[in-house]
MIPADO-955429 format. One record per atom (N, C-alpha, C): residue in one letter; z, y, x. Coordinates in steps of 0.001 Angstrom, whole numbers, padded with zeros to 6 digits, always signed. Atoms other than C-alpha are relative to their C-alpha. Layout:
N
AZYX...
This chain:
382
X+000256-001002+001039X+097250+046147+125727X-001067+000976+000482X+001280-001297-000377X+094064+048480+125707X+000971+001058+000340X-000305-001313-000198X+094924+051960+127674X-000876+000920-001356X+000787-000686+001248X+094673+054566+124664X+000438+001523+001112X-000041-000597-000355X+093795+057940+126076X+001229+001477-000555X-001434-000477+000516X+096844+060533+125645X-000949+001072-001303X+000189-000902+000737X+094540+063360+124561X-001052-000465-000717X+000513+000167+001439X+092323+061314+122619X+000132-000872-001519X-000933-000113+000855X+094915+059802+120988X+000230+001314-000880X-000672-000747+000961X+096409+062899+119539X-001337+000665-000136X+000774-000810+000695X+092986+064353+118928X-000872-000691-001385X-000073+001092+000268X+092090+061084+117104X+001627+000162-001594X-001173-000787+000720X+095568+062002+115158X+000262+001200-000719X-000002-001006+000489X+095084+065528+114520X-001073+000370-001030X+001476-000070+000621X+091492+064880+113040X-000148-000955-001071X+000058+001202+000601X+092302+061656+110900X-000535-000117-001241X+000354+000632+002044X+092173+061861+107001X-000768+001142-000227X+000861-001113+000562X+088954+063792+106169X+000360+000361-001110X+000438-000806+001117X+089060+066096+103616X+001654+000939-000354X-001615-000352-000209X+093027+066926+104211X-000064+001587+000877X-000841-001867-000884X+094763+070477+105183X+001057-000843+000761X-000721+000246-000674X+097011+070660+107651X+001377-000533-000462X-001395+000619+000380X+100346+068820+106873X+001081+000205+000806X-000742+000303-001272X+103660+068586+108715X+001157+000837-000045X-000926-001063-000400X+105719+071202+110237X+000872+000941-000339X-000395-000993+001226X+108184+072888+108438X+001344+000683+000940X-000914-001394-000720X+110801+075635+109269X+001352-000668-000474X-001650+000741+000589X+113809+073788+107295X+000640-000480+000535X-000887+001066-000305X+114839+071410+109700X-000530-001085+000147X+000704+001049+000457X+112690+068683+108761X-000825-000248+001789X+000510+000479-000988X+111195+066562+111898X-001975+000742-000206X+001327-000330-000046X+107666+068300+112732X-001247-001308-000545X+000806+001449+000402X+104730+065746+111289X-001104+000572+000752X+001130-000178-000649X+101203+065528+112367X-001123+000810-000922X+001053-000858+000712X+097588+067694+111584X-000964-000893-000217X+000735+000869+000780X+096068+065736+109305X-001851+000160+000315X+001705-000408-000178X+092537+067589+109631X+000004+000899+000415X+000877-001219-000623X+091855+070317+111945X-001295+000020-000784X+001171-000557+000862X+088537+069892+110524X-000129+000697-000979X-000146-000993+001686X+089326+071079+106779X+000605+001124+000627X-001039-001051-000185X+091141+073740+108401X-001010+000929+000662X+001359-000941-000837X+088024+074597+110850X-000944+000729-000939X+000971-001007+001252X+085692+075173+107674X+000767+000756-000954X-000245-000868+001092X+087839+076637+105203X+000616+001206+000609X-001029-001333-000249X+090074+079110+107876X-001070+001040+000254X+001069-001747-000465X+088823+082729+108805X+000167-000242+001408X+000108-000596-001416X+088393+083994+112223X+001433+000791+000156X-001600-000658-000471X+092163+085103+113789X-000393-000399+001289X-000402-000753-001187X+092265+086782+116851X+001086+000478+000715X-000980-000353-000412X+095731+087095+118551X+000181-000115+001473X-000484-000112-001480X+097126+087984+121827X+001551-000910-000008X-000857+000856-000559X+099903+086066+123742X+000607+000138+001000X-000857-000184-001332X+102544+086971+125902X+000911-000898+000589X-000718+001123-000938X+104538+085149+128923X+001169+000707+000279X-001055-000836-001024X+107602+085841+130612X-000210-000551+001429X-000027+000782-000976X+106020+083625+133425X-001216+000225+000267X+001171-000213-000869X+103685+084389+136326X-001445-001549-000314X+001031+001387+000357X+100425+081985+135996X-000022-001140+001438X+000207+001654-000535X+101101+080301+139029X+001062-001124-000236X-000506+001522+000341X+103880+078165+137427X-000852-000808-001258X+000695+000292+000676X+101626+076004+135757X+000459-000805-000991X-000574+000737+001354X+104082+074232+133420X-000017+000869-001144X-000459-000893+000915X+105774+076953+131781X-000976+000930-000158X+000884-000714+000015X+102943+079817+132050X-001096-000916-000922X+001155+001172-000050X+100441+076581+131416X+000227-000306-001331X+000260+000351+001251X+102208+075927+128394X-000715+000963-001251X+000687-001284+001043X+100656+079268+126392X-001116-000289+000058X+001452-000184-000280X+097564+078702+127783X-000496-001349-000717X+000418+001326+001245X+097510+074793+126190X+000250-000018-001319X-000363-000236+001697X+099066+076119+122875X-000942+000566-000305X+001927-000889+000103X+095804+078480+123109X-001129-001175-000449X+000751+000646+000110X+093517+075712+123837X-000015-001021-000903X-000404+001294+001371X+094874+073295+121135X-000140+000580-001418X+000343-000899+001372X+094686+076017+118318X-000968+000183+000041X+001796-000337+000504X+091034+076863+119132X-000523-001687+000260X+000492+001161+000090X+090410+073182+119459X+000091-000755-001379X-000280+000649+001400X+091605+071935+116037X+000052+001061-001116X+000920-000789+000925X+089723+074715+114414X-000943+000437-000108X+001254-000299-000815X+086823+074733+115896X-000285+001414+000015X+000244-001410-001013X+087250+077707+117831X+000308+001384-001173X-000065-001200+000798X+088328+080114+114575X+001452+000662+000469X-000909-001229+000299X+091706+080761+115379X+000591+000076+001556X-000024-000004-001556X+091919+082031+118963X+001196+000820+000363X-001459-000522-000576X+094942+082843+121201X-000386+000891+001707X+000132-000699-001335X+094470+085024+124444X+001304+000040+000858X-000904-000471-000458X+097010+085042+126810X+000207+000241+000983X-000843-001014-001098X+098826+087258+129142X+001038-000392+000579X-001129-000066-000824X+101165+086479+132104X+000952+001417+000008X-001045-000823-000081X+104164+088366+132721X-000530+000748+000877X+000456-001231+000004X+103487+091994+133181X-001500+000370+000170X+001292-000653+000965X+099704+092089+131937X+000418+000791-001036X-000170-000936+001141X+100712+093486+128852X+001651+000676+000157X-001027-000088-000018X+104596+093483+129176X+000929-000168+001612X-000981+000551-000491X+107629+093054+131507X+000270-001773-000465X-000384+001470+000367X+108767+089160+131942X+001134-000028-001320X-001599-000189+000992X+112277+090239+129922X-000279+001110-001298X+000361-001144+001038X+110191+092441+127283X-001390-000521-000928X+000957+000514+000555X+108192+089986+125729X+000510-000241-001425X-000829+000121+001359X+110322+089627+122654X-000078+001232-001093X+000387-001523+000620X+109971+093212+122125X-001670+000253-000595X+001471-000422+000378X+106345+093451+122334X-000723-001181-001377X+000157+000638+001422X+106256+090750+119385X+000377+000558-001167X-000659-000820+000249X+108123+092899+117808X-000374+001335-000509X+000396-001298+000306X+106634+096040+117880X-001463-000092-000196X+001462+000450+000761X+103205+093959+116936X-001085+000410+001253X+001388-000529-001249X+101534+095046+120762X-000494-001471-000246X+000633+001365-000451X+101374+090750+121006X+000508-000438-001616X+000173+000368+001244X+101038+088719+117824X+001413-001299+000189X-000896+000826-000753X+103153+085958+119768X+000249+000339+001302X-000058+000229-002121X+104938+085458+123390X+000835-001472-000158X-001331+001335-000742X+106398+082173+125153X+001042+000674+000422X-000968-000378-000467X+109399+083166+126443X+001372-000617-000760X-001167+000680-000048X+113134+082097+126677X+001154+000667-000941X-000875-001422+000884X+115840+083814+124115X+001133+000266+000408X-000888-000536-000694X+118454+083528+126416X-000331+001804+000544X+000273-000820-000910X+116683+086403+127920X+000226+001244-000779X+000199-000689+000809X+117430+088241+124849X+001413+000053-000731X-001340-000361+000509X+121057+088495+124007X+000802+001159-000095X-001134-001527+000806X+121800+092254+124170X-000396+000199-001307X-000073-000612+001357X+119916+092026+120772X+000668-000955-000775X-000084+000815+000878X+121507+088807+119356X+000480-000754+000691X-000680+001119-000666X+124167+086508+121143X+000009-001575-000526X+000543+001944+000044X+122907+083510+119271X-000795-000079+000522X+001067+000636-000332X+119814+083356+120994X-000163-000709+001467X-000514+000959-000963X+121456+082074+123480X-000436-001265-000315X+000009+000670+000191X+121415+079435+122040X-001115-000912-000519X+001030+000214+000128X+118115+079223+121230X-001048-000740+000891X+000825+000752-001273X+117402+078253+124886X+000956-000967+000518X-001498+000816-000595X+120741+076903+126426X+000897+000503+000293X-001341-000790+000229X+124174+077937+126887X+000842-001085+001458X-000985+000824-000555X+126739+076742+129858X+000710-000981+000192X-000780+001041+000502X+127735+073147+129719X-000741-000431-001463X+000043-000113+001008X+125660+073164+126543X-001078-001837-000206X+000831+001070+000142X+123072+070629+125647X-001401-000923+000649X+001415+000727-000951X+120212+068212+127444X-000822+000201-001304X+000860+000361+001515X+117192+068223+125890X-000481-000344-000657X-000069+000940+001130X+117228+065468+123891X+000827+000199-000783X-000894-000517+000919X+120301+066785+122300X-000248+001585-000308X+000368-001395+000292X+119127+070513+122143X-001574-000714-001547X+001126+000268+000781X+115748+069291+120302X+000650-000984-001714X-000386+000458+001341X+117793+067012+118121X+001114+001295-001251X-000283-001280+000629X+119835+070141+117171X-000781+000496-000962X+001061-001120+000522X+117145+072200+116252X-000634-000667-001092X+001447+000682+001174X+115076+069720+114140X+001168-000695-000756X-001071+000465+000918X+117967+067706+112796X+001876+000116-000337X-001110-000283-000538X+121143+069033+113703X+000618+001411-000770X-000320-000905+000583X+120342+072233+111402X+000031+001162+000741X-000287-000702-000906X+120316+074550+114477X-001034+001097-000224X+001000-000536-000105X+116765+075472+113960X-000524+001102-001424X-001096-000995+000967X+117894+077112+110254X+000059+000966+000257X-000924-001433-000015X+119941+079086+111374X-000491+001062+000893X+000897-001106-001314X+117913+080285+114748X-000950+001147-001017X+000870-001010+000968X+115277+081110+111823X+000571+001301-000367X-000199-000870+000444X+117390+083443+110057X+000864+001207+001530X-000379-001362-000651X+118723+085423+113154X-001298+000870+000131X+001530-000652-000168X+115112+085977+114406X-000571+000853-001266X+000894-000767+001060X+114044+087119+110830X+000637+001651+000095X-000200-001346-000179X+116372+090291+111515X-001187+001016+000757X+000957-000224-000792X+113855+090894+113925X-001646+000103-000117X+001735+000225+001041X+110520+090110+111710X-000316-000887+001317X+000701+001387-001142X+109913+087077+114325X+000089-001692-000957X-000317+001076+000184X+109639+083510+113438X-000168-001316+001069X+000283+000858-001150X+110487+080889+116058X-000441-001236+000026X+000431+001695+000194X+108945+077494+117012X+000425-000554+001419X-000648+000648-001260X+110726+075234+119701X-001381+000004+000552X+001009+000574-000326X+108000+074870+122078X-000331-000416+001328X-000020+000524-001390X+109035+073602+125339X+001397-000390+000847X-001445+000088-000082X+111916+072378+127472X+000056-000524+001569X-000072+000476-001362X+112702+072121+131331X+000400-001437+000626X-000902+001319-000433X+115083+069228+131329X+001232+000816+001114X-001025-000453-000894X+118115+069744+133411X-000179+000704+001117X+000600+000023-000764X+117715+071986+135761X+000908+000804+001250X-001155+000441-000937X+119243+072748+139150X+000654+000999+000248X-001157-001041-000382X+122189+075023+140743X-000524+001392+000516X+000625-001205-000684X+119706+077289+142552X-000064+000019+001769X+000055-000289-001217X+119200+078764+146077X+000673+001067+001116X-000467-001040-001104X+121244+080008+148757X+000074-000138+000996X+000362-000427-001204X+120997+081769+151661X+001633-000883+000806X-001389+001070-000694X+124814+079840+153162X+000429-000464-001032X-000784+000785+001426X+126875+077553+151219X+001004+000526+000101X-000798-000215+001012X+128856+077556+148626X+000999-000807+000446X-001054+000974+000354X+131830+075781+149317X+001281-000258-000501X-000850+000103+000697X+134485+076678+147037X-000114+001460-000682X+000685-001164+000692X+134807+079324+144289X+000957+001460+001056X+000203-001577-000713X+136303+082009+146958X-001433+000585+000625X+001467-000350-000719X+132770+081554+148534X-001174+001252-001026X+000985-000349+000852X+131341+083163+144867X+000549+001727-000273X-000429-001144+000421X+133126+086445+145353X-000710+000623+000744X+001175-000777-000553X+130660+089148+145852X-001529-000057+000031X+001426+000876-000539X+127540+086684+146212X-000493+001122-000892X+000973-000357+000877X+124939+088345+144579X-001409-000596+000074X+000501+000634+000882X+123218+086438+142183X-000691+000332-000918X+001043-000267+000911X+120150+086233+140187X+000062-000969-000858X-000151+000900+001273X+120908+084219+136963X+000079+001049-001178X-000187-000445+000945X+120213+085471+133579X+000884-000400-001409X-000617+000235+001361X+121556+085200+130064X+001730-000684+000166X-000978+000557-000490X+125085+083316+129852X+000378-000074+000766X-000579+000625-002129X+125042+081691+133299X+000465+000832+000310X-000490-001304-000833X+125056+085416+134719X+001174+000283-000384X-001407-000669+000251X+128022+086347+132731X+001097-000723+000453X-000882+000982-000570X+129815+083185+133448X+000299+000204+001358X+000613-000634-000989X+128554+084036+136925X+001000+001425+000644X-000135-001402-000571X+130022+087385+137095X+001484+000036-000262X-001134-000072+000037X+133384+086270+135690X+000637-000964+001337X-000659+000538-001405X+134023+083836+139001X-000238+000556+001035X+000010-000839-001437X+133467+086663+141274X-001474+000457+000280X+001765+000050-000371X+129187+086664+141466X-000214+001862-000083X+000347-000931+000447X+127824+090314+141594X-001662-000788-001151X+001121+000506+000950X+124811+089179+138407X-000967+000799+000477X+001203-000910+000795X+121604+090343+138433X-001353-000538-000540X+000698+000671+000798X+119115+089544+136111X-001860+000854+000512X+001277-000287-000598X+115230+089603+137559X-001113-001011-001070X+001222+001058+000442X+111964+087967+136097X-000346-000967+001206X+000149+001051-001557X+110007+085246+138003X-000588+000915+000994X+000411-000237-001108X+107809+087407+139493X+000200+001225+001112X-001237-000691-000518X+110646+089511+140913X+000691-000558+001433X-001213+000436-001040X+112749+087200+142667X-000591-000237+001378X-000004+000126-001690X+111199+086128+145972X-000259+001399+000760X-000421-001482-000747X+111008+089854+147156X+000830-000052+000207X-000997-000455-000237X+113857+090337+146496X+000949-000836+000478X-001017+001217-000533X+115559+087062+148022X-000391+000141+001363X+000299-000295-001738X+113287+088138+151385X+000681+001201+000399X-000372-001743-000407X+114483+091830+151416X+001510-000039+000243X-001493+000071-000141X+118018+090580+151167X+001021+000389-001180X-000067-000779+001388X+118229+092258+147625X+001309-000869-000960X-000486+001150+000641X+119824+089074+146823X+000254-000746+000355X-000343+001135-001013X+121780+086279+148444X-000183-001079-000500X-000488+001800+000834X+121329+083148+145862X-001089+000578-001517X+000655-000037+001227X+118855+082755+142970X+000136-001737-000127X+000474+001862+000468X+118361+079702+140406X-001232+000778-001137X+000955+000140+000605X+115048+079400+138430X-000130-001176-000861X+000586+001446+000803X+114091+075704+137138X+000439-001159+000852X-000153+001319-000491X+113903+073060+139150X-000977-000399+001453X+001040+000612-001522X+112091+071332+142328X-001184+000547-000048X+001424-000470+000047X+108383+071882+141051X-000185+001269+000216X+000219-001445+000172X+108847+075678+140002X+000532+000424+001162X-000890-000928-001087X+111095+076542+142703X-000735-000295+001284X+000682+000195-000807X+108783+074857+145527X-001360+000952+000070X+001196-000975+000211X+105793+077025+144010X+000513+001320+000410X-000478-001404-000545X+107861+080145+144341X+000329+000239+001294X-000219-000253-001513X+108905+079509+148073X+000844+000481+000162X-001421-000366-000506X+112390+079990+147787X+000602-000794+001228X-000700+000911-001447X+113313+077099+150453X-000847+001014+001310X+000332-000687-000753X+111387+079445+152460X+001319+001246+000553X-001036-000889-000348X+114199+081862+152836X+001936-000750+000014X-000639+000391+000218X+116988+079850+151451X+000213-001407-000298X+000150+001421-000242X+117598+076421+152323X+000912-000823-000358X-001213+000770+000585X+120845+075300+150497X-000301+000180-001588X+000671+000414+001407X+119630+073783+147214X+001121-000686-000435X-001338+000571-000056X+122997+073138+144971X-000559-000643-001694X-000345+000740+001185X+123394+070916+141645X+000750-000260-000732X+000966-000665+000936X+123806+070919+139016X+000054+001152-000233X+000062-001209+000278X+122450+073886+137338X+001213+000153-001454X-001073+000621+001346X+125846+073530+134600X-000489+001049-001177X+000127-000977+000351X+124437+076568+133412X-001520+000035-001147X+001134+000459+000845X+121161+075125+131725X-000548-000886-000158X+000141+001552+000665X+121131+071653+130802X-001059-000373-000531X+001154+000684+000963X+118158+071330+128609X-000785+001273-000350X+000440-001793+001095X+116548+075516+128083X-001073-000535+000013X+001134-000263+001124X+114115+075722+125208X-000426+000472+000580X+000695-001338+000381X+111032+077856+125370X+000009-000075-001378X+000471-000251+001588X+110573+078959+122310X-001801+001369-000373X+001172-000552+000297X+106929+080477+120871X+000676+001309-001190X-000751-000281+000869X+107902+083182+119133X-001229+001005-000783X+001213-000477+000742X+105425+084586+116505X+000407+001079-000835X-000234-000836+000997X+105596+087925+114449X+000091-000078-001011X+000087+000656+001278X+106078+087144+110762X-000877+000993-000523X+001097-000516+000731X+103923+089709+109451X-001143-000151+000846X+000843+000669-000369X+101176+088019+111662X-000463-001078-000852X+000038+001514+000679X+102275+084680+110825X-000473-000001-001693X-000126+000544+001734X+102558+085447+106596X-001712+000383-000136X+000891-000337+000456X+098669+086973+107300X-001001-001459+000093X+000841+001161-000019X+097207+083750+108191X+000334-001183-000864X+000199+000804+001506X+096179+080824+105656X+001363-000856+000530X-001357+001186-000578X+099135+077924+105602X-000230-000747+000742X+000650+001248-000476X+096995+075440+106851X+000256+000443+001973X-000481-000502-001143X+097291+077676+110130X+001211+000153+000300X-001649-000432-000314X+100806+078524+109839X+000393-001829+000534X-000487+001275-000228X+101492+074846+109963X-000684-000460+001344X+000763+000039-001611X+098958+073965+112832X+000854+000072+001272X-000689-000637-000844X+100805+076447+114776X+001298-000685+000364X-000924+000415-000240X+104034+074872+114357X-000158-001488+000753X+000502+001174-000137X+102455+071475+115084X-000339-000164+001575X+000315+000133-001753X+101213+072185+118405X+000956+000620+001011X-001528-000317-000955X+104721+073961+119490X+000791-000885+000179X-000912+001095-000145X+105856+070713+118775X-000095-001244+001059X+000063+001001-000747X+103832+068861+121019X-000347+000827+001313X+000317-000496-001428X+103651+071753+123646X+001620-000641+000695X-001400+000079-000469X+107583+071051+123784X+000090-001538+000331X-000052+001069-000871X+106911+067139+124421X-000534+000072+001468X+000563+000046-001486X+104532+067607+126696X+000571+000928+001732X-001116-000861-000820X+106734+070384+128796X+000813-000575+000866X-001039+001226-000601X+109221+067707+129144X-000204-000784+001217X-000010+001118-000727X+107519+065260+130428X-000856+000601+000776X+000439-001037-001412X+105544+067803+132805X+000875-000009+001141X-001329+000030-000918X+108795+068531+134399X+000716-000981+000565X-000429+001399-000217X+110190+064800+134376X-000961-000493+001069X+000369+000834-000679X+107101+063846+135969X-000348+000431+001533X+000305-000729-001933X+106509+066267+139151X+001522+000521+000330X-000737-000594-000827X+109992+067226+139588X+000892-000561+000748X-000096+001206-001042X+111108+063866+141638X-001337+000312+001032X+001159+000071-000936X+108093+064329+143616X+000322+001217+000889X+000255-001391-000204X+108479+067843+144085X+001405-000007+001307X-001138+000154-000750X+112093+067530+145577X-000020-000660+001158X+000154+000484-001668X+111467+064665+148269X-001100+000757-000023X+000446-000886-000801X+108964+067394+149343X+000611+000581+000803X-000939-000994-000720X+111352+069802+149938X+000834-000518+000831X-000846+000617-001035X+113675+067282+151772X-000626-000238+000842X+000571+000976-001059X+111572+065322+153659X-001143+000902+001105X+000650-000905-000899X+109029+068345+154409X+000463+000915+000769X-000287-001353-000334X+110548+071400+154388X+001460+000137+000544X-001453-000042-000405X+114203+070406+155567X+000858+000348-001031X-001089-000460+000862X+116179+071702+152404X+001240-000984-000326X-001279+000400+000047X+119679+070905+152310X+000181-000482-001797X+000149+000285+001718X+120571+069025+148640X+002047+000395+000149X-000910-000260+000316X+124185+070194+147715X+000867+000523-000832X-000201-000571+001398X+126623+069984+144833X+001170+000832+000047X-001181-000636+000462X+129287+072207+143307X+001157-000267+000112X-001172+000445-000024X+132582+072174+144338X+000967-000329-001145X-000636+000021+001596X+135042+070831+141476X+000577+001045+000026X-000752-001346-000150X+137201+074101+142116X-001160+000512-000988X+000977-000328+000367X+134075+075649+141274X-000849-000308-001724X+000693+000826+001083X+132539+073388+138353X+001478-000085-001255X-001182+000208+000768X+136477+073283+136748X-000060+001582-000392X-000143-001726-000184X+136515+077298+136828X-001569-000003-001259X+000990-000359+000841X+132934+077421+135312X-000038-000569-002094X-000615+000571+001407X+134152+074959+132442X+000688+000889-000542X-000994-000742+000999X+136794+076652+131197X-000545+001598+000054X+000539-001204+000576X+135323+080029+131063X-001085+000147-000381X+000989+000115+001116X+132079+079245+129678X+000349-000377-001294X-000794+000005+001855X+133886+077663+126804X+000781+001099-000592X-000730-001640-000069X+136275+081108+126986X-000858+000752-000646X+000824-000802+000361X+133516+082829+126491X-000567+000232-001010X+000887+000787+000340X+131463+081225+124410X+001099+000276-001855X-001007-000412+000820X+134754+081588+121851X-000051+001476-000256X-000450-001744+000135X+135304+085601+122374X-001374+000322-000437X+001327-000510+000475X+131126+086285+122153X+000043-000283-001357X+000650+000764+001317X+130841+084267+118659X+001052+000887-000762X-000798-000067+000582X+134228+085699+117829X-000143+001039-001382X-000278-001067+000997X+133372+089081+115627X-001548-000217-000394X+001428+000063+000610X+129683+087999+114138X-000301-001010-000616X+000182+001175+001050X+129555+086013+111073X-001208-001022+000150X+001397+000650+000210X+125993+084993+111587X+000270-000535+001544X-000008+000843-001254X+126418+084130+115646X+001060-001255-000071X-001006+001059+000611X+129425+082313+114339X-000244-001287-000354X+000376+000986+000813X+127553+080273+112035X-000967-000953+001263X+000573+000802-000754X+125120+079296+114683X+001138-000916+001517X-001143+000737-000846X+127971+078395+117654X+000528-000872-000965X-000657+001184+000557X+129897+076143+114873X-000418-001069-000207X+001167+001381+000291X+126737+074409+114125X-000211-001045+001383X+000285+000244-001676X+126049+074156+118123X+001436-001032+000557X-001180+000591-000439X+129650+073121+118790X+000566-001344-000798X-000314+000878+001186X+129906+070709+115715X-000667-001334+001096X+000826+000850+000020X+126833+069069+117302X+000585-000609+001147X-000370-000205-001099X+128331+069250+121082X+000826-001485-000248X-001721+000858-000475X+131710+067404+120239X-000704-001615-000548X+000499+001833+000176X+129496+063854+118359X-000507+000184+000987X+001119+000430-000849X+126935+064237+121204X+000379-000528+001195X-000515+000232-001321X+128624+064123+124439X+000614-001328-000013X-001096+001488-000038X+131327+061158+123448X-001451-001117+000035X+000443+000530+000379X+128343+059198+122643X-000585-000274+001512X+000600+000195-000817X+126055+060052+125395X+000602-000192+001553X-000716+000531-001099X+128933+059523+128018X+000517-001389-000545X-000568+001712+000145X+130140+055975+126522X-001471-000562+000205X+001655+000760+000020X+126079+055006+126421X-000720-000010+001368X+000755-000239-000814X+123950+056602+128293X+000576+000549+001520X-000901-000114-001759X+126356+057701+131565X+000022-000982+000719X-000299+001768-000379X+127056+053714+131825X-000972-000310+000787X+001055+000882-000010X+123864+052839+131591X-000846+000931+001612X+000539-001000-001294X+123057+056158+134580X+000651-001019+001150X-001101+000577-001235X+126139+054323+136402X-000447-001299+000347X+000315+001887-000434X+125124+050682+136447X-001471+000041+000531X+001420-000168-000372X+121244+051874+137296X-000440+000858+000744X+000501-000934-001028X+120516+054794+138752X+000257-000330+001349X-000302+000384-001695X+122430+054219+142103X-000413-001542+000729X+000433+001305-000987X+120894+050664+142410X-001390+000569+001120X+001190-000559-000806X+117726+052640+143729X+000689+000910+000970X-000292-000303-001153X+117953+053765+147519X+000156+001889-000635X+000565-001677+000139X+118326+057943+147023X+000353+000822+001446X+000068-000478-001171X+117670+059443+150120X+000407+001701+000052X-000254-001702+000744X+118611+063009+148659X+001954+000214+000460X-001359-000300+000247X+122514+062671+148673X+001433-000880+000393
């Protein structure tokens, strides 16, 4: 079979049926489609100028990287009219205050995570990932067909925001500490850098929480500020130089299975620009969030035998004590938060509806199919 180039494939795709507006992307639920003609969209749109905020330093080049390719893909499939600028965490904002500054119209959009954002809205948890919650193949099917992405809409509109999935780590790991963990008396006191959920979960098995940005934590994991952080995964966490201080790397992260980014755009921005843009926009959050994926999928095996094989890091998982304890009070929780808010309600029932088909399925299927395959390959990790 001829090699077809990725990006001139989809540019090839985005450019196809002359004389066409943008098509596709819709806020309902409906599976994102493709941009029929950037071109018609290049001559007939105006000139838009917006800023763009991160919650992520620029040297992780996935997550940071993805604003900066949602940039370059909007002024590319409009020939250069509708331009995005963007700002790492604390150019314009705080990492955990990027939601705000959409908000109060300083940034037109920010990337950022909505876990990070639950003293204003305990669904938006759910917006990124939740404890035990979903991978993200089942988070994405949520959102687009699952009805999830609905309901996210209408919390955010309290807020005059409108969200677009637009990225996704993949599973990602337990974190870093300074001694191990080896049962949950070990988690009394620790102090811990995990945000949103996790932390609370976190803080009910003994953890002191504290919630930092990225480009926070390795200070404060050298200064002592902090005995144990988790971030992402192999790639991100090798860039930050946490095995540098802390050399017990634990698994899983139970705590974020599949977290969203989400793009999150001002609506009185969004309602000023033509449709043909509004749609665009959604279009390329859709394929910043493939490409995210498989960013992460594809350097963060690589990234890991680094850290073993170079740097000595210890690989080590969760005690069941530990992992049985975190179960049952993330679900605990997860019950009492949703309990007095009709609207967080609505989104957890949807979330939990989706939870109870997904799992039976993807443990009779796809677990099997982990069990009979994965361990035929040597893994020198564990």
């Amino acid at each position: 079979m001829e090699r077809v180039d990725r990006r001139d494939f989809l540019k090839k795709a985005a450019l196809g049926a002359a004389g066409a507006t943008v098509v596709g992307a819709c806020g309902d639920g409906d599976s994102p489609g493709v941009v029929a003609s950037a071109e018609a969209a290049a001559v007939q749109g105006p000139e838009i100028s917006w800023r763009m905020a991160t919650s992520f330093p620029p040297s992780l080049d996935i997550l940071h990287g993805a604003a900066e390719r949602i940039a370059e893909r909007v002024s590319e499939l409009t020939g250069g009219r509708f331009r995005i600028r963007v700002y790492a965490a604390g150019e314009i904002v705080p990492a955990l205050q990027v939601m705000d500054a959409v908000q109060q119209g300083t940034v037109q959009t920010g990337l950022t995570a909505g876990y990070y954002y639950i003293g204003k809205s305990p669904a938006l948890a759910f917006d990124a990932t939740v404890p035990f919650g979903l991978t993200a193949r089942q988070q994405v099917a949520w959102l687009h067909h699952g009805g999830g992405l609905e309901l996210l809409e209408g919390v955010y509109a309290d807020f005059g925001i409108v969200p677009m999935p637009a990225g996704n780590t993949g599973a990602q790991m337990g974190g870093w500490f300074r001694e191990p963990v080896n049962s949950l008396a070990d988690l009394q006191g620790l102090r811990f850098r995990i945000p949103g959920i996790g932390g609370e979960i976190m803080t009910r098995l003994g953890a002191s929480v504290q919630v930092l940005g990225g480009p926070e934590i390795y200070p404060a994991l050298e200064r002592g500020a902090i005995d144990a952080t988790e971030w992402v995964g192999p790639y991100d966490d090798e860039k930050l130089g946490f095995h540098e201080i802390a050399s017990n790397y634990y698994l899983p992260g139970w705590w974020e299975p599949g977290a969203s980014m989400s793009l999150q755009v001002s609506k009185a921005a969004f309602d000023e620009i033509p449709e043909s843009y509004q749609t665009l926009l959604r279009t390329v959050a859709t394929e910043s969030y493939l490409d995210m994926l498989a960013r992460y999928d594809a350097e963060n095996p690589k990234a890991l035998a680094r850290l073993v094989n170079d740097h000595g890091v210890q690989l080590r998982t969760f005690s069941d004590d530990i992992l049985d304890a975190a179960w049952t009070e993330s679900n605990a929780y997860l019950e009492e938060m949703t309990a007095g808010d009709a609207t967080v309600r609505a989104v957890y029932d949807s979330w939990k509806a989706f939870r109870e088909t997904s799992f039976p399925f993807f443990a009779g299927n796809e677990q099997n199919f982990a069990r009979a395959a994965f361990g035929r390959i040597a893994n020198p990790f564990m």
